[in-house]
C-alpha positions in Angstrom: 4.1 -5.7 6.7 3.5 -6.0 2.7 5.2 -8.8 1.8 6.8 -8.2 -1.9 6.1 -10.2 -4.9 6.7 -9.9 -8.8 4.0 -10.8 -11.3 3.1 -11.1 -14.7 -0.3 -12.1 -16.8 -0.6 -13.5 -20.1 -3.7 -12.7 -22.1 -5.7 -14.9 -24.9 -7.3 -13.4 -27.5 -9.0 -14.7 -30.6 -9.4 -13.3 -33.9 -12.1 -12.7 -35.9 -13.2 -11.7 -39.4 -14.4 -7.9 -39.4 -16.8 -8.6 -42.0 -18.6 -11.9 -40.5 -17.2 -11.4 -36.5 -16.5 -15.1 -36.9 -12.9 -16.7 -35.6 -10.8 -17.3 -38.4 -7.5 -19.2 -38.6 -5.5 -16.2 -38.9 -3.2 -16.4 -36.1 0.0 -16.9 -37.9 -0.2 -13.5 -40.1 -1.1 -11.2 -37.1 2.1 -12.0 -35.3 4.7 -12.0 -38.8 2.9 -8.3 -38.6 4.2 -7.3 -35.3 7.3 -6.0 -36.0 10.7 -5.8 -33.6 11.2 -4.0 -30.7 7.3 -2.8 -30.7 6.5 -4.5 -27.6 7.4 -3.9 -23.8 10.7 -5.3 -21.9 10.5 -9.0 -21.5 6.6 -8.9 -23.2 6.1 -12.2 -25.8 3.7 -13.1 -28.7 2.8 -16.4 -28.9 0.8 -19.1 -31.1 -2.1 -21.5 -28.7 -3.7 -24.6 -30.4 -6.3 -23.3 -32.4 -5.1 -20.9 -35.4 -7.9 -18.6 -34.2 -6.1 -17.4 -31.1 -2.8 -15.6 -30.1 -1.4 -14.8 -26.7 0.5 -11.6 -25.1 2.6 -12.4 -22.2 3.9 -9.7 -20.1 7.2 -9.3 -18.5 7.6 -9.9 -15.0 6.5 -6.3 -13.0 6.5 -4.9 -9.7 3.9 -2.6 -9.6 -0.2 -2.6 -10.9 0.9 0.8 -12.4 3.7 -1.3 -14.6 1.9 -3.7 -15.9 -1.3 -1.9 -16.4 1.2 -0.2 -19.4 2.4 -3.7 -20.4 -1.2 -5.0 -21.0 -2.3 -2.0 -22.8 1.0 -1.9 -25.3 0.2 -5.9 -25.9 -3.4 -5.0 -26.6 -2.3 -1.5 -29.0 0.4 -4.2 -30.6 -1.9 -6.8 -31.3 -5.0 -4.7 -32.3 -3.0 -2.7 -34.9 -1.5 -6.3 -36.3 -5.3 -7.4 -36.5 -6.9 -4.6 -37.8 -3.8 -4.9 -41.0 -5.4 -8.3 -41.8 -8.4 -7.1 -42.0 -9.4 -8.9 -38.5 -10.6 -7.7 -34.7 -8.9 -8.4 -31.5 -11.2 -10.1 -29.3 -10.5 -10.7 -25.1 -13.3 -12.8 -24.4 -13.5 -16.4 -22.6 -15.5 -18.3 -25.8 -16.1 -17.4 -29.3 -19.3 -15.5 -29.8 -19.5 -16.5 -33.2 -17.3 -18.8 -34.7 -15.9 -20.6 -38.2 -16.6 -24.6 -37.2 -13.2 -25.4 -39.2 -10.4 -23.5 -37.8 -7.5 -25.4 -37.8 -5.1 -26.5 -35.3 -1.5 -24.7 -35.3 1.4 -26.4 -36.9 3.6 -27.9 -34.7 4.2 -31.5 -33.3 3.4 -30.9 -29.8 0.0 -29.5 -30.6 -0.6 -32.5 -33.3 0.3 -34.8 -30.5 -2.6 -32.5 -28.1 -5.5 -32.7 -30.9 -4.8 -36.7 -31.0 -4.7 -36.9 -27.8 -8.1 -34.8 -26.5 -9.3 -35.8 -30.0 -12.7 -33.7 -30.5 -12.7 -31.9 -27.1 -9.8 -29.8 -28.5 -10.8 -29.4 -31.9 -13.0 -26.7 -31.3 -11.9 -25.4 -28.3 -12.0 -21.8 -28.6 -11.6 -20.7 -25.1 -9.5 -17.7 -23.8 -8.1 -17.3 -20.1 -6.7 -14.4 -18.6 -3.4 -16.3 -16.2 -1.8 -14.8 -13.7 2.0 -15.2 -12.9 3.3 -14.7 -9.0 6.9 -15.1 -8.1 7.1 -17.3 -5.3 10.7 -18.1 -3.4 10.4 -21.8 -3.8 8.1 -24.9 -5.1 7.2 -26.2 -1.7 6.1 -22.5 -0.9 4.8 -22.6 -4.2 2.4 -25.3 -3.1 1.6 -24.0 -0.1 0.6 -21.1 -1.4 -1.9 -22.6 -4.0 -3.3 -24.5 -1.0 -4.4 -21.6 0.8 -5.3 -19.8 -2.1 -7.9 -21.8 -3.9 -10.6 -21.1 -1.4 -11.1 -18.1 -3.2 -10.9 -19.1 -6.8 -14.2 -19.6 -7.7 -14.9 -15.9 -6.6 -12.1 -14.8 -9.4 -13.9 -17.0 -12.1 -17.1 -15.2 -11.0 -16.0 -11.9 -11.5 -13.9 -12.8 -14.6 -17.1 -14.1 -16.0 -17.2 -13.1 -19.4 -18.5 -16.2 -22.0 -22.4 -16.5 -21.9 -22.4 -16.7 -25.2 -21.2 -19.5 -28.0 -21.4 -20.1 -31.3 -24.3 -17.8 -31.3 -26.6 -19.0 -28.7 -26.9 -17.9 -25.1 -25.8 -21.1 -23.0 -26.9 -20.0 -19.8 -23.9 -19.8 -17.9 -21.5 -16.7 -16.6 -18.5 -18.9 -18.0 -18.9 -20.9 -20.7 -15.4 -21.6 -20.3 -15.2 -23.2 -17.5 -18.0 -25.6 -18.9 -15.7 -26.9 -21.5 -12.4 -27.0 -19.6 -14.1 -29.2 -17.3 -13.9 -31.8 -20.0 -10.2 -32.1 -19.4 -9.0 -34.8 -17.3 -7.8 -33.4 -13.9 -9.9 -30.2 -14.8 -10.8 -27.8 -11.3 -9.5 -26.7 -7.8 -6.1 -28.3 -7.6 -6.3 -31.0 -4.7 -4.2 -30.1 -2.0 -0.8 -31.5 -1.7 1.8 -31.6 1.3 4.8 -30.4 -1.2 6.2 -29.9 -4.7 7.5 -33.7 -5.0 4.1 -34.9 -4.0 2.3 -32.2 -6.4 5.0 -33.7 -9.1 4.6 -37.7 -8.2 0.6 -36.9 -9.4 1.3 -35.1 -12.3 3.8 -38.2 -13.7 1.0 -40.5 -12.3 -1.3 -39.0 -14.8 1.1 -38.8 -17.5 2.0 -42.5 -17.2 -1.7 -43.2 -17.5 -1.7 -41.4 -20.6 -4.6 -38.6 -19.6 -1.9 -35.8 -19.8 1.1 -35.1 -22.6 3.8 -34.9 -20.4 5.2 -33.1 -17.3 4.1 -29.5 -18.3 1.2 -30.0 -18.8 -2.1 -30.0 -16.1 -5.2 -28.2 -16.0 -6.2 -27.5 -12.4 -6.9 -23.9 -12.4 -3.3 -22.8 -10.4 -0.2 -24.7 -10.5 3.4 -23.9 -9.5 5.8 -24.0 -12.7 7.8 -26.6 -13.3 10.6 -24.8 -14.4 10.2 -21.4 -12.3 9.7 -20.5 -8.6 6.1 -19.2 -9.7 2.7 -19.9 -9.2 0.4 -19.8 -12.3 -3.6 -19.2 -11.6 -5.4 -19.6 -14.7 -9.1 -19.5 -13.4 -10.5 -16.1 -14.9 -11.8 -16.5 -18.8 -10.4 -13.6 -20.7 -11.6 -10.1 -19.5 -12.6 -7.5 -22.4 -10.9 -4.7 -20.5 -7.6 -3.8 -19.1 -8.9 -2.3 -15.6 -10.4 -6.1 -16.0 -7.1 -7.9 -16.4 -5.7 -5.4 -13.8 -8.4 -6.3 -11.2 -7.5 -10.2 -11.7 -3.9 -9.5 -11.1 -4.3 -7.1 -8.1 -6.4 -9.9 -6.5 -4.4 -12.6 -6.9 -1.2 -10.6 -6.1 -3.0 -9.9 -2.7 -4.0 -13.9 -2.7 -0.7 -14.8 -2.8 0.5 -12.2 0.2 -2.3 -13.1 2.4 -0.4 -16.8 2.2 2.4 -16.2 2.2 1.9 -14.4 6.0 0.2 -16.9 7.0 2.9 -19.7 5.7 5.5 -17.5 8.0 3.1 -17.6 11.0 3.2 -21.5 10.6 -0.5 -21.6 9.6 -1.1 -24.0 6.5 -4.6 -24.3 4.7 -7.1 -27.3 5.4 -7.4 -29.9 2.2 -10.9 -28.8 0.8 -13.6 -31.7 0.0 -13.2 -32.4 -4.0 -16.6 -32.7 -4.4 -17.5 -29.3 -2.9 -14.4 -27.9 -5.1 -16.2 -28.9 -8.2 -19.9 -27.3 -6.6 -18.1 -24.4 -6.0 -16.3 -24.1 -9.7 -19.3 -25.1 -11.3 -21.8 -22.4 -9.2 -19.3 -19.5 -10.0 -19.7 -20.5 -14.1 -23.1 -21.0 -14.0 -24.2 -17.5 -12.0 -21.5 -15.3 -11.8 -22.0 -12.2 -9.6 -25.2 -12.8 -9.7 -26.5 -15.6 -7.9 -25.3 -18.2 -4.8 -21.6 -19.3 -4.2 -19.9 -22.0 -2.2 -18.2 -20.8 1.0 -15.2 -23.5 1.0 -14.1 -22.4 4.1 -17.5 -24.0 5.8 -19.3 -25.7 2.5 -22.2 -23.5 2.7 -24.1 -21.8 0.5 -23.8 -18.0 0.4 -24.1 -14.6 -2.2 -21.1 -14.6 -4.5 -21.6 -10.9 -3.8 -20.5 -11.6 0.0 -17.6 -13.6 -0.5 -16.4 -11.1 -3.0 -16.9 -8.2 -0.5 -14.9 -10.7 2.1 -12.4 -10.9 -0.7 -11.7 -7.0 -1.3 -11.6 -6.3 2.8 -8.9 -9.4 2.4 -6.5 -7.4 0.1 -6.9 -4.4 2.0 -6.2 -2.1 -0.6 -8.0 0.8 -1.8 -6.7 0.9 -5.6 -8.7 -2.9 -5.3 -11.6 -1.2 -4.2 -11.7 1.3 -7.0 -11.1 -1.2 -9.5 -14.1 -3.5 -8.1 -16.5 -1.0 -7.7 -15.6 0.0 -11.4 -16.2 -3.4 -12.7 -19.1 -4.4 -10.4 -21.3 -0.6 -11.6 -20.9 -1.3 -15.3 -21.1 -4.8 -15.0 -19.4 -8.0 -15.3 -18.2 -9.4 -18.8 -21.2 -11.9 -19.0 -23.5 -9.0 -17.9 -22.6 -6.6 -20.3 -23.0 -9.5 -23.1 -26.3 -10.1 -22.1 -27.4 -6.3 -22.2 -26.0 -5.9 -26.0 -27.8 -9.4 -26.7 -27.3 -9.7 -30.0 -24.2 -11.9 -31.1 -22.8 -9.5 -34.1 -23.3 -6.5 -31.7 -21.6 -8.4 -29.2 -18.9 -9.4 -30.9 -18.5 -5.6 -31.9 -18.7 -4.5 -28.8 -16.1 -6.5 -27.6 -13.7 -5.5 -30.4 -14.3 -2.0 -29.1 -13.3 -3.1 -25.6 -10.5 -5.2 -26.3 -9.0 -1.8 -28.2 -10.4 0.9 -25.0 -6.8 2.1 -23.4 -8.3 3.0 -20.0 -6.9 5.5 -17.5 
């Protein structure tokens, strides 16, 4: 039996100049050009930290075929704002190349953030591409992440799309990843027996003064503090829609797969933290393309394998479309490295970001 869930994703994107393809701090103007009533039911436009970056959230769907439209109207809205500044739309997990001096949004919560993270959030110029599940209840919730994070560092892998940064190649898939890990609490969420233990930590770490308040953590899924959702925020902004599509599909299928096995009483083992950080960090260094961490044993295997085990996991043929779509042209990273180049990269991915695909 499929068990039903809602969903939603919320996209990052940065901007940069059409002229130089470097970030600029032109957030603010993009969104006073998106007019009313241009975006789809429930969709929002957001500011993040940096001025560089702006954020589409889409409304809670029901179907792949429902929000595929939403992501591709946010995109359409977004782009056409853009392009009227004379800027490109960019979906990509770092900046390729980037203005040193963009400035951090107005607003006292994000001065409070920048005093806080001091220089690690001064120039962080990241992008993620989060996924939204409805889940019944916090404890489930929990649960849910529990059983689910197994498989994260495949999603990062396939996600992978930020080799590059500040013009140089850095040798990883995910970039990303890199620097989020440079946040305190950063990774595989530890596993926790319910929603008042998952909350006791995150006030622990607020009262030691490593986190801003209760909103605020950054394992890579959480359940809301406000909502009966879980939020995964492990893939780096992908430059397509089929992209974005693919991480939602295979989360959406993550969060089934638990959810039966919560209702047949089976609830996942705690995974060793220090083979939760191997694993995060493999999947950001190599991508698709080299070894993985099998959590479920703590061995080392082809990320390739465990994302085949993945796929056969969802059991769902649009899934396996969508992967062997991705996986023929290439991952993100992949098709960075082939273009080379950063201004031809940052092009390229302008051109992406803007693609409607069928």
């Amino acid at each position: 039996m499929t068990v039903t869930v809602t969903f939603g994703v919320e996209e990052e994107f940065l901007l940069v100049d059409a002229r130089s393809r470097r970030t600029v701090g032109r957030a603010d103007a993009v969104l006073k050009r998106v007019g009313s009533g241009v975006l789809p039911d429930g969709a929002t436009l957001h500011r993040e930290l940096l001025s560089s970056q702006v954020e589409f959230a889409s409304g809670v769907c029901a179907s792949m075929g429902e929000l595929r439209a939403q992501l591709a109207a946010g995109r359409r809205v977004l782009c056409e704002a853009a392009c009227g500044e004379g800027l490109g739309l960019v979906s990509a997990g770092t900046a390729v190349l980037a203005d040193p001096d963009v400035p951090v949004a107005e607003g006292e919560r994000f001065d409070r953030i920048s005093a806080v993270y001091a220089q690690v959030f001064r120039d962080y110029q990241v992008s993620g591409c989060h996924v939204h599940i409805g889940i019944p209840d916090r404890d489930t919730a929990v649960a849910v992440i529990n059983h689910m994070s197994v498989w994260l560092p495949v999603l990062l892998a396939l996600s992978a799309n930020s080799p590059f940064d500040r013009g140089r190649d850095t040798g990883y898939a995910s970039w990303r990843m890199v620097q989020q890990s440079r946040l305190p609490g950063s990774g595989l969420t530890p596993w926790f027996g319910s929603a008042a233990e998952y909350d006791q930590m995150v006030a622990r770490l607020v009262d030691c003064g490593v986190l801003i308040d209760e909103t605020m953590s950054f394992w890579l899924a959480r359940p809301s503090p406000r909502y009966s959702t879980v939020e995964v925020r492990v893939a780096d902004a992908v430059a397509t829609v089929d992209e974005a599509a693919l991480q939602a599909a295979l989360t959406v299928s993550l969060a089934r797969y638990a959810l039966t096995e919560l209702a047949a009483g089976r609830e996942a083992q705690p995974i060793d933290g220090q083979l939760a950080a191997a694993a995060i960090w493999s999947a950001a260094r190599y991508g698709l393309d080299g070894p993985g961490i099998d959590l479920r044993c703590g061995r080392s295997v082809a990320t390739r394998r465990l994302l085949t085990e993945l796929v056969d996991l969802a059991d769902d043929s649009a899934i396996d479309d969508l992967v062997r779509k991705v996986t023929k042209r290439g991952t993100g990273a992949q098709r960075q490295r082939r273009t080379g180049e950063p201004v031809a990269v940052v092009d390229e991915l302008v051109a992406l970001t803007a693609m409607e695909e069928k």
